[in-house]
C-alpha positions as CSV (number, residue, x, y, z in Angstrom):
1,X,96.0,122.5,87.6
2,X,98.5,123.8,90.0
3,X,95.9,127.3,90.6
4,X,93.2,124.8,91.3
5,X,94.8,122.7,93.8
6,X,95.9,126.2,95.8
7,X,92.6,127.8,95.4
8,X,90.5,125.3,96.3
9,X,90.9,125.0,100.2
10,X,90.6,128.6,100.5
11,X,87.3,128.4,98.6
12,X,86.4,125.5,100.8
13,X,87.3,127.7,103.9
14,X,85.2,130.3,102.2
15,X,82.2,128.1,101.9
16,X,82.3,127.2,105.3
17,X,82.4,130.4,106.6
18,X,79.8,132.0,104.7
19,X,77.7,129.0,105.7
20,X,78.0,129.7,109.8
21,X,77.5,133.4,109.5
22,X,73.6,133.5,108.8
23,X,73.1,131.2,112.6
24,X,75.2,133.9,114.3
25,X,73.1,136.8,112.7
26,X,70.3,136.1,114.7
27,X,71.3,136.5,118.5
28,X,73.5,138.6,119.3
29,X,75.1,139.7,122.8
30,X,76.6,142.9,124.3
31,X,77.8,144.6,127.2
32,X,76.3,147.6,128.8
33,X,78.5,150.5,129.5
34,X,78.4,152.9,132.6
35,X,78.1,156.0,131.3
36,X,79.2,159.2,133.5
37,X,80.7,156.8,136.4
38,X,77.1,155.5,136.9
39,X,78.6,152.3,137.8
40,X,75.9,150.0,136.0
41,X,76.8,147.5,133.8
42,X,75.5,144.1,132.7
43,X,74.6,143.2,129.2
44,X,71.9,142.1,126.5
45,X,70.2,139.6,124.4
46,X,68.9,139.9,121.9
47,X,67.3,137.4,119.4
48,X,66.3,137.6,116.4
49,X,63.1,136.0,115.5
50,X,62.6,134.0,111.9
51,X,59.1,135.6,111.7
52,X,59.8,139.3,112.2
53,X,60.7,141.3,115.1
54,X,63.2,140.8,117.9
55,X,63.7,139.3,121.9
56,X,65.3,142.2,123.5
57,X,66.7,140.6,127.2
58,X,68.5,143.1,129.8
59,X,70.7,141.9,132.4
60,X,71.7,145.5,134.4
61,X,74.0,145.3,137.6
62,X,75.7,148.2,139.5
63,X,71.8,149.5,140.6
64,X,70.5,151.0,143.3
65,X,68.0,149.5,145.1
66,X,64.3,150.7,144.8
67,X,65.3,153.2,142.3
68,X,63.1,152.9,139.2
69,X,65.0,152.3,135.6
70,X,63.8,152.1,132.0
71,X,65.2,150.5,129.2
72,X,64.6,151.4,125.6
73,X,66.4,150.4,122.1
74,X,67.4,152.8,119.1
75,X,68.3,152.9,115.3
76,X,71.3,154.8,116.3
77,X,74.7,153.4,118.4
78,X,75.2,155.5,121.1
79,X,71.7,155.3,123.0
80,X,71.4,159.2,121.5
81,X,67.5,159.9,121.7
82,X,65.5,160.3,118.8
83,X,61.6,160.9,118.3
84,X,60.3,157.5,120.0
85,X,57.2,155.4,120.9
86,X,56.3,153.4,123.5
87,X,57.1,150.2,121.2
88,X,60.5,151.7,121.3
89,X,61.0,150.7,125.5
90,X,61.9,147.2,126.6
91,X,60.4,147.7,130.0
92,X,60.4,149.5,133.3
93,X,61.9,148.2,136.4
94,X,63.1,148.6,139.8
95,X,66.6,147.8,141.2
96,X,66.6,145.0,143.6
97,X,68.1,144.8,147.0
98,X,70.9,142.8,145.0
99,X,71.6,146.0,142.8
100,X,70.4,144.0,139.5
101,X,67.5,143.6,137.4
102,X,66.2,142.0,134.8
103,X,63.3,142.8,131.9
104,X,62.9,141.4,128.1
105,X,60.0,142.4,125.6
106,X,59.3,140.9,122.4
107,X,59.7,144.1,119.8
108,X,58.5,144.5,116.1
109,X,61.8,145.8,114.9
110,X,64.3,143.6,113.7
111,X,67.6,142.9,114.9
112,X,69.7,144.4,112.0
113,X,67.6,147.5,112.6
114,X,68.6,147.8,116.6
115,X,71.7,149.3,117.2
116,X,71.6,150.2,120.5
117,X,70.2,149.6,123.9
118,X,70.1,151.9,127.2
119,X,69.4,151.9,131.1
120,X,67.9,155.3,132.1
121,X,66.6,156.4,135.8
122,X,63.0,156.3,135.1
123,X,62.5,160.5,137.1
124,X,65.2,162.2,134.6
125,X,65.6,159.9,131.8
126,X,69.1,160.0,132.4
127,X,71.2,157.7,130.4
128,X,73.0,155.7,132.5
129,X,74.4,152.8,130.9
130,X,74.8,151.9,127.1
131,X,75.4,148.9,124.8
132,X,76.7,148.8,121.0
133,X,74.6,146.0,119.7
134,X,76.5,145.8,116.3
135,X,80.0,148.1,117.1
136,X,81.4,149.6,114.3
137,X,78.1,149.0,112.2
């Protein structure tokens, strides 16, 4: 009786917290990264959609204006590139006069499968700003 009475409120906490992990599985947020001093920043969104597939939002700061950027997602977690397709970029941009931008594409991938997102300068496909989607996944 005694083992009952201790193990059941850490089953009930259990319970509970199995039961609030599947409505946090589907958005997710994370920070972009400057990479190489680049100075951008910002972060993304991204949602996963109960269908299929994935809302992919980026927020980039630190840009300079009138310079063109790209942003594209990847299977792996450190915005390495791998053999792509055009499915794979979020969208093209230009920085504004405010140094940000914005762009967000709906993609067929799911979120469990994205695991990272970049900004590149759209003339050298430089990477120039990175974000861990799931860190330490």
């Amino acid at each position: 009786m005694r083992r009952f009475l201790i193990l059941a409120p850490v089953l009930s906490l259990v319970l509970l917290a199995l039961g609030a992990a599947p409505a946090n599985s589907r958005h997710v947020k994370a920070t972009l990264v400057p990479v190489n001093g680049s100075g951008i920043s910002g972060f993304v969104n991204l949602e996963g959609l109960s269908k299929g597939g994935t809302v992919i939002t980026v927020h980039a700061t630190g840009l300079t204006s009138g310079t063109e950027y790209l942003s594209l997602y990847y299977g792996n977690h450190t915005c390495a590139l791998e053999p792509y397709s055009a499915d794979d970029v979020i969208g093209h941009y230009v920085g504004g006069e405010d140094g940000t931008a914005n762009v967000n594409a709906k993609v067929k991938d799911d979120l469990d499968e994205i695991n990272s997102v970049s900004v590149r300068t759209a003339g050298d496909f430089a990477l120039r700003s990175c974000a861990d989607v799931h860190p330490g996944g």
